[in-house]
C-alpha positions, 0 to 999 in steps of 0.5 A: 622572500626577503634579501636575507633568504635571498644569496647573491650568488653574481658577487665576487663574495657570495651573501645573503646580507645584501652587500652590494647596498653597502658599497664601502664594506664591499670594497673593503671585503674585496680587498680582504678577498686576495689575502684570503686567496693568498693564504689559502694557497700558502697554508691550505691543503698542501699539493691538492689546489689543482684538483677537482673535490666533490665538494658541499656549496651553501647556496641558501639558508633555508635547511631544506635544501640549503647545499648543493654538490658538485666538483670545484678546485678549492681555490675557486671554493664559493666561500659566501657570507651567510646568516640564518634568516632574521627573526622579526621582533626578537627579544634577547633571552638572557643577561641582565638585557633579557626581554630587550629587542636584540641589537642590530648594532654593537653597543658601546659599552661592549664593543670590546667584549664582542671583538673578543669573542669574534676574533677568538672565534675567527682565530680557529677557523683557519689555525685547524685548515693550517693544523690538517694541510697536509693530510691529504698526501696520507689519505686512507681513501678519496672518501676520506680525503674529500671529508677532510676538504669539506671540513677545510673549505667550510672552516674557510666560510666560518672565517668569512663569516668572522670577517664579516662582522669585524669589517661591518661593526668594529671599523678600523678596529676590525678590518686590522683585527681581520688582516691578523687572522690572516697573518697568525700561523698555527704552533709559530713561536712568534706568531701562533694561534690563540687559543692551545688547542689551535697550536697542537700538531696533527700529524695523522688521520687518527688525530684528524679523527679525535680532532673533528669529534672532540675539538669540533666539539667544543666548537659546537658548544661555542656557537650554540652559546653564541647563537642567543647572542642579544647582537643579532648578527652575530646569532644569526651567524653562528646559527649557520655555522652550527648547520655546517658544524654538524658535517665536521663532527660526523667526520670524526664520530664515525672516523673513530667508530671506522678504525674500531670497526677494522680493529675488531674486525681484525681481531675476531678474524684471527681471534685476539681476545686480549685487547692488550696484546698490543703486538698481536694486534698491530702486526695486522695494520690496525690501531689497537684498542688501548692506543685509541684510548690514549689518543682520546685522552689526550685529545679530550683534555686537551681540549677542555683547557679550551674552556678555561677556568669553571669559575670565570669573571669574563664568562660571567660578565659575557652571559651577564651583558646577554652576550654570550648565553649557555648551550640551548639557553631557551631549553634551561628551566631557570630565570635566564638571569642567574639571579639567585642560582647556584651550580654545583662545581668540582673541588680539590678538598684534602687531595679528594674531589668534592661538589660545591655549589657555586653562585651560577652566574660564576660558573657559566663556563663549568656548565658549559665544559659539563654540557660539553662531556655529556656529549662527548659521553654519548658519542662514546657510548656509540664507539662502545657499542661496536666493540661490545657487538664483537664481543671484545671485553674492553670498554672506552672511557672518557679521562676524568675533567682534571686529567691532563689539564694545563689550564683551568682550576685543575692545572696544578694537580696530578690526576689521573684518568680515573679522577684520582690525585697522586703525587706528580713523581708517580703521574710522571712515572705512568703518564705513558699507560695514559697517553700516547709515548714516542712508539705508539705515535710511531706506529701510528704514523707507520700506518698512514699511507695514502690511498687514491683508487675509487672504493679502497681504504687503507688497512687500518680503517673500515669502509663508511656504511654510506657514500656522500650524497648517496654516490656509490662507494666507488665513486671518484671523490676526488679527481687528483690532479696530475 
């Protein structure tokens, strides 16, 4: 076993990268450690440090058995700083570096571009913590709400991981690039998270539901292209990040997939055939199908200005540096270098969309946004299977890649869900039969009541099919403080 399978679990800072031979970086990460703690109890979950959570600890990087669980206060949560194991000999699999041993160090010449990505990357874990820090008092069950501070205390573990690397390869440099993600704020005028996204409010479970399905999402395609990164460590990071990553959009997925449960539930119980008998259906304490639909569109478009422009020079130049590779980069049947490559990207042609092939290098960024709604397409094949079994006409859809859009190459034009450009008077006009207006969020809030006894769930959301760690659905996931 080597000292990167092995966890130091005796330090202040749990590691697997053998911290204690680098005393330097481990007093300098020490001192971080208290303004970490700091924020976590100014900005983490609001009213819940004192009690104990049936929490998920990584204790290794091996994937079987790499997690152990158990209660713990979050504020004594062991965040650690773990890489996946070091592959001996390996060779970046793309750029303009493809077949060169990957760095262990940052190369000079693109050391800026790197502390980018890292401190964009950094900058959401702990801007989505601020986004949910008061979800908990609206709980729709302990099971829910210990699924909210898993995601939370993970999302403190990617910041270390972020952390990390600023202090041990970017010097000076990093250890301030470090002290600012702790002093942004998410939606702060003067001081707010980088990316949009990251600044938007999430004031109700249903929205922390869309956000771990879809903007986690995004974050799933982020890491899985930084995880062939030609920088090792940074690979070897995000590779563990991706193991954890799993669990927050497992959260979301079936979070949706439970309050369209009790939605046809309710509705077959006292036959509402008409999904857009909106008032029939909210009278019942449940989310009605075409709000769930709003809220999906606005989450989805939203987040895919998370991606900016499908053209894109800093995309280009990352994937051509061997920086920043495409999801499943090895999986791709093509040189790896985008040579002589073209990608075929949505235009604006006479107000119509139309495919244009692009040189490929370009488009790193639109294949990636399309990898990311192929997923997402899937996920909500799985919702649409729910509702079909009940046999409520009614099917969920994905909005159009230009809907909604306040970044990007679609950002000027007004389209609608389906793909269609209209003029900005009329999308102005009907904007609120596409995304949610002032009653549906109303209504929505109107629902969130917090629910604290073992096996209950709110009226508005169905049981999940199966405990945490096989624990019953009584079981007291979390033991409130008093």
């Amino acid at each position: 076993m080597s000292t990167f399978d092995k966890v130091d679990y005796d330090s202040l800072i749990p590691n697997n990268v053998d911290l204690s031979s680098d005393r330097s970086l481990q007093r300098a990460l020490e001192k971080w450690h208290p303004n970490f703690i700091k924020w976590w109890m100014d900005m983490g979950p609001n009213g819940f440090q004192n009690s104990e959570v049936y929490l998920r600890t990584a204790v290794g990087v091996d994937p079987e058995g790499w997690a152990k669980f158990g209660y713990v206060k979050m504020p004594d949560y062991r965040w650690g700083i773990l890489l996946s194991p070091k592959e001996e000999g390996r060779k970046i699999p793309f750029g303009q570096h493809k077949g060169e041993p990957a760095w262990q160090e940052v190369p000079g010449e693109y050391r800026a571009m790197l502390r980018r990505l890292i401190v964009i990357q950094g900058d959401t874990e702990p801007a989505s913590v601020e986004q949910q820090r008061f979800l908990g008092n609206t709980a729709p069950s302990l099971y829910d709400m210990r699924n909210l501070f898993q995601v939370n205390v993970e999302e403190g573990r990617h910041l270390w991981a972020m952390v990390y690397l600023l202090h041990k390869y970017f010097g000076r440099d990093g250890r301030e690039e470090a002290e600012l993600l702790l002093q942004r704020r998410s939606g702060n005028v003067d001081k707010p998270r980088i990316l949009g996204a990251f600044n938007e409010d999430t004031p109700d479970w249903l929205s922390f539901y869309m956000f771990t399905t879809f903007t986690d999402r995004d974050g799933k395609m982020q890491l899985e292209a930084l995880a062939n990164s030609g920088f090792d460590p940074l690979a070897r990071t995000t590779r563990f990040m991706l193991t954890e990553e799993g669990h927050h959009m497992f959260v979301g997925r079936t979070g949706v997939e439970r309050v369209i449960q009790k939605t046809c539930e309710i509705m077959k119980q006292h036959n509402i055939s008409d999904p857009f008998a909106i008032n029939d259906v909210r009278k019942y304490g449940v989310v009605d199908l075409p709000t769930l639909q709003k809220k999906m569109n606005f989450h989805v478009s939203v987040t895919l200005d998370l991606f900016g422009s499908d053209i894109s020079t800093n995309a280009a130049n990352a994937f051509n540096s061997s920086i920043k590779g495409r999801f499943h980069e090895t999986m791709i049947d093509d040189d790896h270098q985008l040579l002589n490559d073209t990608y075929p990207i949505l235009k604006n042609v006479n107000n119509k969309f139309i495919l244009s092939d692009e040189p490929a290098i370009n488009a790193v960024n639109a294949r990636l946004c399309d990898d990311y709604i192929n997923d997402c397409v899937q996920v909500v094949a799985t919702w649409n299977k729910v509702i079909k079994s009940f046999g409520i006409n009614f099917t969920l859809d994905l909005p159009h890649k230009a809907f909604h859009r306040k970044i990007g190459d679609y950002s000027e034009l007004s389209v609608t869900p389906k793909g269609d450009i209209i003029e900005a008077s009329t999308w102005n006009a009907q904007q609120h039969d596409w995304l949610p207006d002032n009653e549906d969020l109303e209504y929505i809030l109107s629902l969130m009541t917090n629910v604290t006894e073992p096996g209950k769930f709110a009226s508005w959301v169905a049981p999940p099919k199966a405990g945490i760690n096989g624990q019953p659905g009584d079981y007291e996931y979390v033991k409130l403080a008093a």
